[in-house]
VEXLUMGU-843564 format. One line per 10 residues: for each residue x, y, z of N, C-alpha, C. Coordinates in steps of 0.2 Angstrom, whole numbers, plus 5000, padded with zeros to 4 digits. Layout:
<recs>
X Y Z X Y Z X Y Z  ...
</recs>
This chain:
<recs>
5004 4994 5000 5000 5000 5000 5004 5006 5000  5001 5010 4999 5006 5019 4997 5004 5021 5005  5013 5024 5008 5012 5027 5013 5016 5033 5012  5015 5034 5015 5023 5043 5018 5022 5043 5026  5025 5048 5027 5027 5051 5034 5020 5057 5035  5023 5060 5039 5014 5063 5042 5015 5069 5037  5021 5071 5036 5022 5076 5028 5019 5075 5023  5016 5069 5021 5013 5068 5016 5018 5066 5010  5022 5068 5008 5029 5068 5006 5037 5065 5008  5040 5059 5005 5038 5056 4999 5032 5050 5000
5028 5048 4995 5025 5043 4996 5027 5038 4993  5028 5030 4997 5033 5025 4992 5025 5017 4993  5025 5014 4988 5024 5010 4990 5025 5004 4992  5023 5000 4998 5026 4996 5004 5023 4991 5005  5024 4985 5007 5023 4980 5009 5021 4981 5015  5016 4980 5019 5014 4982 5026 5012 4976 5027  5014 4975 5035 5014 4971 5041 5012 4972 5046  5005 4972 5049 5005 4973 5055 5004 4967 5060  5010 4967 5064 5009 4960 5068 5005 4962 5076  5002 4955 5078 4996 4956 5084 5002 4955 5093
5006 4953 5089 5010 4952 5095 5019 4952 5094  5023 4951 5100 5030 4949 5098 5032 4945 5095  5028 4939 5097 5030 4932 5093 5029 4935 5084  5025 4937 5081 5023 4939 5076 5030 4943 5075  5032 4947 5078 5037 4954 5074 5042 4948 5073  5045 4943 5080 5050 4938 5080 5051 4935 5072  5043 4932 5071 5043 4930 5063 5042 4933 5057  5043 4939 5057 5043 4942 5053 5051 4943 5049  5053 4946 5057 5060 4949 5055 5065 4940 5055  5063 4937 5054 5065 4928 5055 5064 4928 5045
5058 4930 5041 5058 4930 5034 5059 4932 5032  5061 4940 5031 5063 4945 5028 5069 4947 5029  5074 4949 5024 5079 4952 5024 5080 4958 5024  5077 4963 5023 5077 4971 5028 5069 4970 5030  5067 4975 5033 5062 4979 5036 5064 4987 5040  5058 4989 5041 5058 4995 5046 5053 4995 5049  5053 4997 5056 5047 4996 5061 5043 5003 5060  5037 5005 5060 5034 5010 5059 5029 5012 5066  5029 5018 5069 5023 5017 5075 5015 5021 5071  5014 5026 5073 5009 5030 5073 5010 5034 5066
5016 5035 5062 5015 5037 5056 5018 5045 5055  5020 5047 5061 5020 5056 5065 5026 5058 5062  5031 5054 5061 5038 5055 5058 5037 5058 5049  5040 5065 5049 5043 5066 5044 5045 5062 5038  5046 5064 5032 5050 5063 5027 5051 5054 5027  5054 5051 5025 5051 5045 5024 5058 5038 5028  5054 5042 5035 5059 5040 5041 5055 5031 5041  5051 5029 5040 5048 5024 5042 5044 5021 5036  5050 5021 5031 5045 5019 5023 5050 5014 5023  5050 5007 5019 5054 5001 5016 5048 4999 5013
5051 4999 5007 5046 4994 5001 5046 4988 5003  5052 4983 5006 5053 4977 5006 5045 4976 5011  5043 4978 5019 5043 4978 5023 5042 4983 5028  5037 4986 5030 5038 4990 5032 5030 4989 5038  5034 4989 5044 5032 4984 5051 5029 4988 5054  5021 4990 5053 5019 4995 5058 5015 4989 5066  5019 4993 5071 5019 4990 5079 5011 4993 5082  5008 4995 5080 5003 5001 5083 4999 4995 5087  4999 4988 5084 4994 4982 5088 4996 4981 5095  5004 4982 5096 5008 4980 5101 5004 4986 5105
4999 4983 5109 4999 4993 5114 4998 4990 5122  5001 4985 5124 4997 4982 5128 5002 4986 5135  5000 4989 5141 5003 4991 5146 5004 4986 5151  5010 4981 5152 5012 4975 5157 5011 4980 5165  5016 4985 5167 5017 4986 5172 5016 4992 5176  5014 4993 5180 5014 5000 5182 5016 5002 5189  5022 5005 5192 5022 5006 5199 5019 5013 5202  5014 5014 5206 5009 5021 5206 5016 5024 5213  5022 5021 5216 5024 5023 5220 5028 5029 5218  5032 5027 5210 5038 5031 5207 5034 5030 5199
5030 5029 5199 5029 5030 5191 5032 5027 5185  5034 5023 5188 5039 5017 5182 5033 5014 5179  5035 5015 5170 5028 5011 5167 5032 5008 5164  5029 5001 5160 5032 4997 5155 5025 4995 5153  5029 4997 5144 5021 4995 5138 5027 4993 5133  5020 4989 5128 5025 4986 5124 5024 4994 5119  5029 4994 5113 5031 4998 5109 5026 5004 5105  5022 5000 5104 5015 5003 5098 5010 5006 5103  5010 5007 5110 5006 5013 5117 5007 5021 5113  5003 5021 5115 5003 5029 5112 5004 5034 5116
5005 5039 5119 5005 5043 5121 5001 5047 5125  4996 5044 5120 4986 5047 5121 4983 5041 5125  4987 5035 5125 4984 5029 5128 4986 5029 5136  4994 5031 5136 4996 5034 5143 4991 5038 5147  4993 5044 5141 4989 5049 5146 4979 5048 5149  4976 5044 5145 4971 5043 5145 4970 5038 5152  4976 5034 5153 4977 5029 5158 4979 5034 5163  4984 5035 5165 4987 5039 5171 4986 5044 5173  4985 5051 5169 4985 5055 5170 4979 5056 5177  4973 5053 5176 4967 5054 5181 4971 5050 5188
4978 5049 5186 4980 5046 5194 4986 5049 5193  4987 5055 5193 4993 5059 5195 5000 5059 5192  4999 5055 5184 5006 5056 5182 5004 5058 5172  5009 5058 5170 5010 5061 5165 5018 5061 5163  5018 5060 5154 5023 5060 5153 5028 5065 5153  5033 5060 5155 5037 5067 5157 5043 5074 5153  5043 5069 5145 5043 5072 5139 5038 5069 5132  5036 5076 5131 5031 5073 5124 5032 5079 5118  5032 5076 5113 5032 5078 5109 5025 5086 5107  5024 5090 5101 5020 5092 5099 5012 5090 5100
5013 5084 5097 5007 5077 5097 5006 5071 5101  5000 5070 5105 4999 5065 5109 5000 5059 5106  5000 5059 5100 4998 5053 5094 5004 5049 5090  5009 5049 5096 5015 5045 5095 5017 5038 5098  5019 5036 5096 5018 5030 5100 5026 5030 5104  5026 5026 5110 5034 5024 5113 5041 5023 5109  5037 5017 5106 5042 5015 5102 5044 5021 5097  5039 5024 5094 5043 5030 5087 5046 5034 5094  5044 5037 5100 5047 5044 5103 5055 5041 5105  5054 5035 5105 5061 5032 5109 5067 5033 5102
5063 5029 5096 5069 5030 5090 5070 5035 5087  5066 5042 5087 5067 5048 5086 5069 5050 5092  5069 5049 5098 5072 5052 5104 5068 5059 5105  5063 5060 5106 5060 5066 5103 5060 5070 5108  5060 5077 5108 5059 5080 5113 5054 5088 5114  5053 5089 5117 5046 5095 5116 5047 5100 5122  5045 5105 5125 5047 5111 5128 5051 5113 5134  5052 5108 5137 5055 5105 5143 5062 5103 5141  5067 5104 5135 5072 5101 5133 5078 5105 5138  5077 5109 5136 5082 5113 5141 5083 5112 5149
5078 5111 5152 5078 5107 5157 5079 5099 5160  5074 5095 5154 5072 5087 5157 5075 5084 5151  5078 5086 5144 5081 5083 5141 5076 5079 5134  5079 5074 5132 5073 5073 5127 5070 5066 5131  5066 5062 5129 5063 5055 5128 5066 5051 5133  5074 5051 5129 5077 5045 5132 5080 5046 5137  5080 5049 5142 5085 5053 5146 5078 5050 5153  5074 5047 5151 5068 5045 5156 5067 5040 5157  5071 5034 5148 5071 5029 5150 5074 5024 5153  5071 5019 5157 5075 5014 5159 5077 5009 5155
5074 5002 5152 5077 5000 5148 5072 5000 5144  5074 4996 5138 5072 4993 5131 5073 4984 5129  5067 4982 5127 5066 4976 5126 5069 4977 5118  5073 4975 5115 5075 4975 5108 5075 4970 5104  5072 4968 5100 5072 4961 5094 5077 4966 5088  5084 4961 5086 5089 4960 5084 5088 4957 5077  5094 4959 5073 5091 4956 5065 5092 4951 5063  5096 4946 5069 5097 4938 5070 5091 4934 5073  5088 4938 5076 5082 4934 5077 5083 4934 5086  5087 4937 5090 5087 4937 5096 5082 4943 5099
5082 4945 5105 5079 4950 5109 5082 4950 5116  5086 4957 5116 5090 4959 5122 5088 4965 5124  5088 4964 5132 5088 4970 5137 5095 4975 5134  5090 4982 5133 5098 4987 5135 5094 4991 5140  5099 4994 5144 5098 5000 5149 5105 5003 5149  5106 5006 5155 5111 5010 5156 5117 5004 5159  5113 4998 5162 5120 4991 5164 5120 4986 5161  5115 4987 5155 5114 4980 5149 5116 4981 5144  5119 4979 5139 5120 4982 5131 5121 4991 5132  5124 4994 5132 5124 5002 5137 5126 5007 5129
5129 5002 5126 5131 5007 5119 5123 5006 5117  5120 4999 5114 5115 4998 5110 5108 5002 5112  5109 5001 5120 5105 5007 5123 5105 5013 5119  5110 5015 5118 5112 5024 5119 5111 5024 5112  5113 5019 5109 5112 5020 5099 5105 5019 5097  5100 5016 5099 5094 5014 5100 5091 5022 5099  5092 5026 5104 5089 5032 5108 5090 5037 5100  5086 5039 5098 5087 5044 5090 5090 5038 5086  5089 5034 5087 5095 5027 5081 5089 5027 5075  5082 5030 5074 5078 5028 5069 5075 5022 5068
5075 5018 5072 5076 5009 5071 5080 5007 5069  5087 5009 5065 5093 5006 5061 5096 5001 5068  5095 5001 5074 5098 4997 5078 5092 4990 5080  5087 4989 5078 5083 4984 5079 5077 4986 5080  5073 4983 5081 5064 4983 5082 5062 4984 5091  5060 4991 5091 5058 4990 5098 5052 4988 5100  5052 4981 5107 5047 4978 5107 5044 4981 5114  5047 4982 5118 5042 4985 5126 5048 4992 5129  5047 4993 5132 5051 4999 5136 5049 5001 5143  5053 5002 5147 5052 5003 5154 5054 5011 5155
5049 5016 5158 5053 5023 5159 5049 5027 5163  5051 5031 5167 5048 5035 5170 5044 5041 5168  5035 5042 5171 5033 5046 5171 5031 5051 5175  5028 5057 5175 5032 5063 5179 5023 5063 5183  5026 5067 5189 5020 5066 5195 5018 5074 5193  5010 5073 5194 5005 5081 5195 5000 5079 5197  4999 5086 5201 4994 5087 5205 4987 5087 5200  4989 5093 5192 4982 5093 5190 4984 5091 5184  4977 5094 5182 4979 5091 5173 4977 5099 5167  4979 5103 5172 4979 5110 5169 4987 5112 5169
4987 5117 5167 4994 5120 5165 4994 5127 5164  4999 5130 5171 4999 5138 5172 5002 5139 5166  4999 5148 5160 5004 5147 5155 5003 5154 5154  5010 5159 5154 5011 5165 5154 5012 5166 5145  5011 5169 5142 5011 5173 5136 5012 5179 5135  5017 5180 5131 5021 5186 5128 5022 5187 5121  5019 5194 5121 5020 5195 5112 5027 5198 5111  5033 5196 5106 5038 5200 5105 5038 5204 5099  5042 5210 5099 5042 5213 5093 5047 5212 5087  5051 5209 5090 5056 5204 5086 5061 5199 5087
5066 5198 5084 5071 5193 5087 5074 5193 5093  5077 5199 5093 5082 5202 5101 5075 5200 5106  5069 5203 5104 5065 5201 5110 5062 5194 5111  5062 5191 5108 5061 5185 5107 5066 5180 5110  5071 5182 5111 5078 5176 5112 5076 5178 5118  5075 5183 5118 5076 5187 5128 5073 5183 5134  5063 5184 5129 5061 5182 5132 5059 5174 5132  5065 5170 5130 5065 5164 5130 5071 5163 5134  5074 5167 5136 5080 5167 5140 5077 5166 5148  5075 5173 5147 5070 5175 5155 5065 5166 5156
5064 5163 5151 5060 5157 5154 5063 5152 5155  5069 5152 5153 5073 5147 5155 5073 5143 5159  5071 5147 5168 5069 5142 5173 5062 5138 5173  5059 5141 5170 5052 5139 5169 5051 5133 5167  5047 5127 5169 5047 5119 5165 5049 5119 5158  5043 5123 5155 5041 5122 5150 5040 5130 5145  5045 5129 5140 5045 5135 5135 5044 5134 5128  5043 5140 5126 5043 5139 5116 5040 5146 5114  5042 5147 5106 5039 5153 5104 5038 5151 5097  5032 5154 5097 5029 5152 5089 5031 5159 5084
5038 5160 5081 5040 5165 5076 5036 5165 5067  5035 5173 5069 5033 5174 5060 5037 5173 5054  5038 5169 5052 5045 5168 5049 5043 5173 5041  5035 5176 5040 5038 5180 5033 5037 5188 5037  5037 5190 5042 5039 5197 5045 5047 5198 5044  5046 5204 5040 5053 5207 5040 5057 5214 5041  5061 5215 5041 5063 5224 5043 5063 5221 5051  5060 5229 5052 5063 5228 5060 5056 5224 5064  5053 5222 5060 5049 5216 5064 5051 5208 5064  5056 5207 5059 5061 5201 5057 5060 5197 5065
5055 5191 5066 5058 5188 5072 5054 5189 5076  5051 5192 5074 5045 5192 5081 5041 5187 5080  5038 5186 5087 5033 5180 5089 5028 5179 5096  5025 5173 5096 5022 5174 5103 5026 5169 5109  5027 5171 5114 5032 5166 5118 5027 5164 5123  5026 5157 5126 5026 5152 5132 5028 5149 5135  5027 5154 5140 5028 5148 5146 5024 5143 5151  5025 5139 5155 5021 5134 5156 5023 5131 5162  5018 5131 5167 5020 5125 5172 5015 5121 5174  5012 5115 5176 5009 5110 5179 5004 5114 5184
4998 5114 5184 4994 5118 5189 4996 5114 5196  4995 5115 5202 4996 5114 5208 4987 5113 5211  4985 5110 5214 4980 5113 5217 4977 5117 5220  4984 5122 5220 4982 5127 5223 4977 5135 5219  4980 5134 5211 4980 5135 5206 4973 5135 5204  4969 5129 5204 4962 5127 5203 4956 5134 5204  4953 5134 5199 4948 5141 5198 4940 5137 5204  4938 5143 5205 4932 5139 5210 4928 5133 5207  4927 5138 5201 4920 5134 5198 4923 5126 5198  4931 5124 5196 4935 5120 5196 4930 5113 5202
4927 5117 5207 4925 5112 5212 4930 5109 5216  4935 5109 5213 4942 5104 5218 4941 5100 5213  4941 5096 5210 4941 5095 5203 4949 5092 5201  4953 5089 5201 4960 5090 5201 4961 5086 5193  4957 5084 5191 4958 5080 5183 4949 5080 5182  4949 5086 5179 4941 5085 5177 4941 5087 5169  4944 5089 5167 4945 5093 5160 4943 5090 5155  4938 5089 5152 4933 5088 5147 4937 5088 5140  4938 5082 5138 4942 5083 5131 4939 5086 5125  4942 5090 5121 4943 5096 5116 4940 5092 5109
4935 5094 5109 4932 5091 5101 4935 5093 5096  4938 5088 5096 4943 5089 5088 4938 5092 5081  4942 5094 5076 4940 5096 5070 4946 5091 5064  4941 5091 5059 4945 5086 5052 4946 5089 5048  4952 5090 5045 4953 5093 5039 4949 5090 5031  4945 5089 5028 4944 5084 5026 4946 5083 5021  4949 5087 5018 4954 5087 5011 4958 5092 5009  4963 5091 5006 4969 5094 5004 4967 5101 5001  4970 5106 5001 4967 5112 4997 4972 5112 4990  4968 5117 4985 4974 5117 4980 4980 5119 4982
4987 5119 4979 4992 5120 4981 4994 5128 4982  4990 5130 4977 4990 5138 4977 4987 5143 4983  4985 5138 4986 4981 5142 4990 4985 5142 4998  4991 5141 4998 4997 5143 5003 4998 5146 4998  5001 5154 4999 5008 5158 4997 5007 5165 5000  5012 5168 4999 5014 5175 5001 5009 5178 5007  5005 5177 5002 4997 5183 5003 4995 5180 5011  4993 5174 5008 4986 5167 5012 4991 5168 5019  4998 5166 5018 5003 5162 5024 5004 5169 5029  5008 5175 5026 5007 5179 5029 5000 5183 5033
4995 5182 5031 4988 5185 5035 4987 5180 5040  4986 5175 5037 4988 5169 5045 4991 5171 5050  4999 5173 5047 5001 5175 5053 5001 5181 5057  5000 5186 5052 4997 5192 5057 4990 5192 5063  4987 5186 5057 4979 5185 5063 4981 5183 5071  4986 5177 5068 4987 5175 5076 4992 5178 5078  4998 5182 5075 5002 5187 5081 4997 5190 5085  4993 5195 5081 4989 5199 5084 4984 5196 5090  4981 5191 5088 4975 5188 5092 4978 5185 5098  4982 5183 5098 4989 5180 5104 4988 5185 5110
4981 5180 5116 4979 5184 5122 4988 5184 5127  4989 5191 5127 4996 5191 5132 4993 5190 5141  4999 5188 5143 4996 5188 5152 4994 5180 5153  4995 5177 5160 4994 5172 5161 4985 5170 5163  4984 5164 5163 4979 5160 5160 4981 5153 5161  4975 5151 5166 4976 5143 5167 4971 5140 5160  4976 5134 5157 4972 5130 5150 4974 5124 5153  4969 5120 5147 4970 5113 5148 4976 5111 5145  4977 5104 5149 4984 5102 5144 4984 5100 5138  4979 5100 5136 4977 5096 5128 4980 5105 5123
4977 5111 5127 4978 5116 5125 4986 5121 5123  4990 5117 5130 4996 5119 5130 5001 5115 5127  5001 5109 5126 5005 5104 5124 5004 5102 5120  4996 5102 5116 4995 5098 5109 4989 5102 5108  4991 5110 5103 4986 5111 5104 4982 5111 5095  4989 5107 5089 4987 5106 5083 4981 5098 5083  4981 5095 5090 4979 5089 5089 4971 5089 5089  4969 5095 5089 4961 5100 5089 4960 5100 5083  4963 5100 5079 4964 5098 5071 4966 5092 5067  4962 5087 5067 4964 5083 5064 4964 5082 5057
4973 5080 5055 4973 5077 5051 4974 5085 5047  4977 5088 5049 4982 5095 5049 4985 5095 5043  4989 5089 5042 4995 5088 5039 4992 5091 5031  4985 5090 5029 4982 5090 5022 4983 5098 5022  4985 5105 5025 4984 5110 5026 4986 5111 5019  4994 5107 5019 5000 5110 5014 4998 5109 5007  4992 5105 5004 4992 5103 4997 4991 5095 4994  4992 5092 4991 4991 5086 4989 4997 5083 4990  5004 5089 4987 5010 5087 4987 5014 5085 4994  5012 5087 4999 5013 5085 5005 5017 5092 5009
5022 5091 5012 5027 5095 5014 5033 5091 5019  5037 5097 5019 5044 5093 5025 5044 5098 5028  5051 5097 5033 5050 5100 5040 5056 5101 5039  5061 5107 5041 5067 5110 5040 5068 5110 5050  5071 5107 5053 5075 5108 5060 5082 5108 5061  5084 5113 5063 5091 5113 5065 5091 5117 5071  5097 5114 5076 5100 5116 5082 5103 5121 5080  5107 5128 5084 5113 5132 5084 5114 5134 5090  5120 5134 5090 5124 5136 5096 5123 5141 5099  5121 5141 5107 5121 5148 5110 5125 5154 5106
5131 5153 5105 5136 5156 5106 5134 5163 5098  5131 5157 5092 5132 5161 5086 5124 5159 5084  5121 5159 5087 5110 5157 5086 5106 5164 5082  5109 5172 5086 5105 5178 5087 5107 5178 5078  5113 5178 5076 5116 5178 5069 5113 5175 5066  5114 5167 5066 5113 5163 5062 5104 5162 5060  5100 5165 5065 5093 5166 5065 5091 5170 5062  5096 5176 5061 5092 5180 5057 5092 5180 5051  5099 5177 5050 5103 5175 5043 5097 5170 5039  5093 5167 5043 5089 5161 5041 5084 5164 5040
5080 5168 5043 5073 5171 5043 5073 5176 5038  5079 5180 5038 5079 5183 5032 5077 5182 5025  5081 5176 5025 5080 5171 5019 5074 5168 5017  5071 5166 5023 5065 5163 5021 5060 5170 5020  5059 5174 5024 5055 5180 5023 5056 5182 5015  5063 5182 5014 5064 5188 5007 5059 5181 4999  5059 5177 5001 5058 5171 4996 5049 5170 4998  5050 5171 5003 5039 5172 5004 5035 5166 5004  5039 5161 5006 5037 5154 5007 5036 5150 5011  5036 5156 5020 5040 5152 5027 5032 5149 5027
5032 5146 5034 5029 5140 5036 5023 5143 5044  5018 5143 5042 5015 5146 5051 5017 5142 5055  5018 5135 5054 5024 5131 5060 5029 5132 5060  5032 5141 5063 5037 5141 5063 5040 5140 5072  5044 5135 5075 5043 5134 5082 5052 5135 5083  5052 5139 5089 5059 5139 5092 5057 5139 5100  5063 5135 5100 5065 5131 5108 5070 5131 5109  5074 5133 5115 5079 5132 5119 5080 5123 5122  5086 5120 5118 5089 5116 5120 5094 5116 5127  5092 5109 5132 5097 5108 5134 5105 5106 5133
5106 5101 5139 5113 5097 5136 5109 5092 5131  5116 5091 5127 5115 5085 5122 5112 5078 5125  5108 5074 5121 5106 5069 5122 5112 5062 5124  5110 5058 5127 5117 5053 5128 5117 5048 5121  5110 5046 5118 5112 5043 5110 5116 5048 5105  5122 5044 5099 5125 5047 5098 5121 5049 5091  5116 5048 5089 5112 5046 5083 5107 5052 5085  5107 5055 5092 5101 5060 5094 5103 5065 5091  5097 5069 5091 5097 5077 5088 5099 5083 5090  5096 5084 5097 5100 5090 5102 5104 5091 5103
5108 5099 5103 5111 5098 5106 5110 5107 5112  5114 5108 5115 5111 5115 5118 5112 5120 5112  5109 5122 5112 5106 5129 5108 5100 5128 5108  5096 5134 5100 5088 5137 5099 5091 5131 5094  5081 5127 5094 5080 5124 5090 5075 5128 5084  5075 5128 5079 5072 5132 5074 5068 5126 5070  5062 5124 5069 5058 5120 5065 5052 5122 5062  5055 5122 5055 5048 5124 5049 5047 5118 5044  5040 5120 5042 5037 5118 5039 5036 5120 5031  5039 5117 5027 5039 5118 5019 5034 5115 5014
5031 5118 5010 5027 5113 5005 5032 5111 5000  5031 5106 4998 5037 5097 4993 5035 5103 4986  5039 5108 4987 5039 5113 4980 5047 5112 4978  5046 5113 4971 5053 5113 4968 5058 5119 4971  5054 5127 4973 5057 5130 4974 5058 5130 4983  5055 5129 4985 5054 5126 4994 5061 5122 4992  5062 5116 4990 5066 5113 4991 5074 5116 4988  5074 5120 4985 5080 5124 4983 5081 5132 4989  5077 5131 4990 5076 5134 4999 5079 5132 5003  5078 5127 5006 5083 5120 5010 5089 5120 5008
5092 5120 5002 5099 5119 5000 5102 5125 5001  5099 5131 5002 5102 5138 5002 5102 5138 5009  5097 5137 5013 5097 5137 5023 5102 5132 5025  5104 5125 5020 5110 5122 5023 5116 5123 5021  5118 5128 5018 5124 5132 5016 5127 5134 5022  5135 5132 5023 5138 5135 5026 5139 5132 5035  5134 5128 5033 5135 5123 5039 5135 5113 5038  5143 5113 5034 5146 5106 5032 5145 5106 5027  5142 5110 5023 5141 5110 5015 5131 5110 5013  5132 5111 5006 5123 5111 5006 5121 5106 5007
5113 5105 5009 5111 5099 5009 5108 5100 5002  5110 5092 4997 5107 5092 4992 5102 5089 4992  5095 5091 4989 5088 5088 4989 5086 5087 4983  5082 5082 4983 5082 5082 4975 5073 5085 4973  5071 5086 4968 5066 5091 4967 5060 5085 4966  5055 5086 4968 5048 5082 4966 5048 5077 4961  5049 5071 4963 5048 5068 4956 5055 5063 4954  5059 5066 4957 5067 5064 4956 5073 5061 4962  5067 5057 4965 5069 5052 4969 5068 5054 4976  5071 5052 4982 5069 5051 4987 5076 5057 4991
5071 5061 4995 5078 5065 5000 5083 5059 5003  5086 5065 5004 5092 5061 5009 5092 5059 5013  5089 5063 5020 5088 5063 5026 5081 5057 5026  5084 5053 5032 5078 5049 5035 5079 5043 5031  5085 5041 5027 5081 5035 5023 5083 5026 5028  5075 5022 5027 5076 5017 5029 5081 5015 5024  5085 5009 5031 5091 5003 5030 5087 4998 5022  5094 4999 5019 5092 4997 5011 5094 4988 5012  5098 4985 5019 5098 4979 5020 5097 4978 5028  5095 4973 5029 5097 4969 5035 5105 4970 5039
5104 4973 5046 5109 4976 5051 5112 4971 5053  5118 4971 5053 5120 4963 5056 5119 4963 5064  5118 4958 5065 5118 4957 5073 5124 4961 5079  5123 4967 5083 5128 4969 5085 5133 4963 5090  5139 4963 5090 5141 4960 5095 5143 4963 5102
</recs>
């Protein structure tokens, strides 16, 4: 069947597997000479496509363990994030790194190592894990942690799947009182105040700031900044009742179909972002957590915004030291050419992740969204100038990007 990444772009067609159990992935990866595990689909670019074989886990969701003392959970692979929270949360705990979207599974957060507003402080994904149940391209299945397998562990964590099929995982989740989220909001007038006021939140759990990336002149960089922390009970509004997990889930909306492709550009993309700079209530306000933490997933099926042709996502790290520069160097560019992304997101990185294969490292993380345009894509090669050379892309139609590609054989068994 024809998949892609949640980009919609590339689309390959694949041989799909979905197994009901472990025993099943065991035999799968026993008759095939490559494969790739897939979770929830949320991955970019075609992080989780193989034509031979391509192994979606999402059946594997079964939750083995749970300790209510410290929060240690073990599930198998294909648990969702949404299936977490849906279980625990109404008992005081909550992931303790998540992504954008609730709608990731374990296993994909673990092999993208993902990380979400809290990086600066609590690190990405793996940095919470205990171990990892692993199935091997010989047909074995080994514990890693930090005193089992400790490199396969560590290469595991952002490794993609290129190091095995993950089949359960054991990791810690983070204790709260409620299931709201104190969240202060700042509008800035451009980059210098932008950086600042994500400086200033640095002690704060949880930060980010959504930048205009086609604003330019002395507006260049401006954006809306959040911050966020976990409500307290103390926190709780009257009407609240004492109420510590009562928050009524957000009725989603569907996008129900793709729009023409013309109807992103200059004009469309830029009024979008004027609407919500402007409309960006400043001052603090207690939300829900669906509100603070996921609040594209009120939008289902989002991804159709860009077009038929799909889109990718442009993220790169830069160093505290040269970030103010090199961001404006970037947004520049993107402004002057009239094609940036309303998911334009910047976040303050911590220390680097312990996989050697992960993506953070400390600096602003900068991630935009592109539509799969020939000139989009000659965009990309001009914003990776200057940092190790360009990244070459190839244009619609003329094969498969670079980045994200699954293993073209079977990995040999690490020893």
């Amino acid at each position: 069947m024809m998949l892609s990444g949640w980009g919609n772009y590339p689309r390959v067609d694949c041989a799909v597997l979905r197994p009901r159990d472990t025993e099943q992935v065991m035999d799968t990866i026993g008759a095939r000479s490559t494969l790739i595990a897939r979770g929830a689909g949320r991955s970019y670019g075609d992080a989780a496509l193989n034509r031979a074989a391509t192994v979606v886990v999402t059946r594997l969701n079964r939750i083995a363990s749970f300790d209510p003392s410290s929060g240690v959970v073990t599930c198998e692979a294909g648990t969702t994030l949404d299936e977490l929270i849906e279980v625990f949360l109404p008992r005081g705990w909550f992931p303790w790194v998540t992504p954008g979207t609730r709608f990731v599974t374990v296993g994909g957060a673990i092999a993208s190592d993902v990380h979400g507003k809290n990086h600066h402080l609590d690190g990405t994904f793996g940095r919470h894990v205990i171990s990892i149940d692993l199935a091997l391209a010989d047909g074995s299945v080994v514990r890693c942690s930090d005193n089992e397998n400790p490199d396969l562990f560590a290469a595991t964590q952002g490794g993609m799947g290129l190091t095995g099929v993950i089949l359960r995982a054991t990791f810690r989740l983070r204790p709260v009182e409620t299931d709201l989220v104190v969240q202060d909001t700042t509008r800035t007038q451009n980059l210098s105040e932008t950086l600042h006021a994500l400086e200033d939140a640095s002690e704060s759990t949880y930060s980010v700031a959504w930048i205009d990336c086609l604003a330019r002149g002395p507006a260049l960089g401006r954006g809306v900044v959040y911050r966020g922390e976990h409500a307290t009970l103390g926190d709780l509004l009257p009407d609240r009742g004492g109420r510590a997990y009562g928050t009524a889930p957000i009725r989603s909306r569907t996008v129900p179909a793709s729009p023409p492709s013309f109807a992103l550009n200059r004009y469309s993309m830029g009024a979008l972002n004027a609407v919500y700079y402007r409309r960006a209530k400043t001052g603090r306000a207690l939300v829900s957590y669906q509100t603070f933490f996921y609040p594209l997933d009120a939008l289902l099926h989002w991804n159709r915004i860009y077009g038929r042709q799909g889109f990718v996502q442009h993220q790169c790290v830069l160093p505290l030291a040269s970030c103010a520069e090199a961001l404006r160097e970037l947004l520049t560019m993107i402004a002057a050419r009239g094609t940036g992304s309303f998911l334009a997101v910047l976040k303050l990185c911590g220390e680097a992740a312990r996989g050697p294969l992960s993506f953070p490292f400390r600096g602003y993380t900068l991630a935009l969204d592109f539509q799969a345009t020939a000139g989009n894509f000659s965009l990309l090669t001009e914003l990776g100038r200057g940092r190790g050379g360009p990244w070459r892309a190839p244009l619609p139609g003329q094969g498969r990007p670079r980045w994200g590609r699954a293993p073209a054989r079977r990995l040999p068994a690490p020893r």
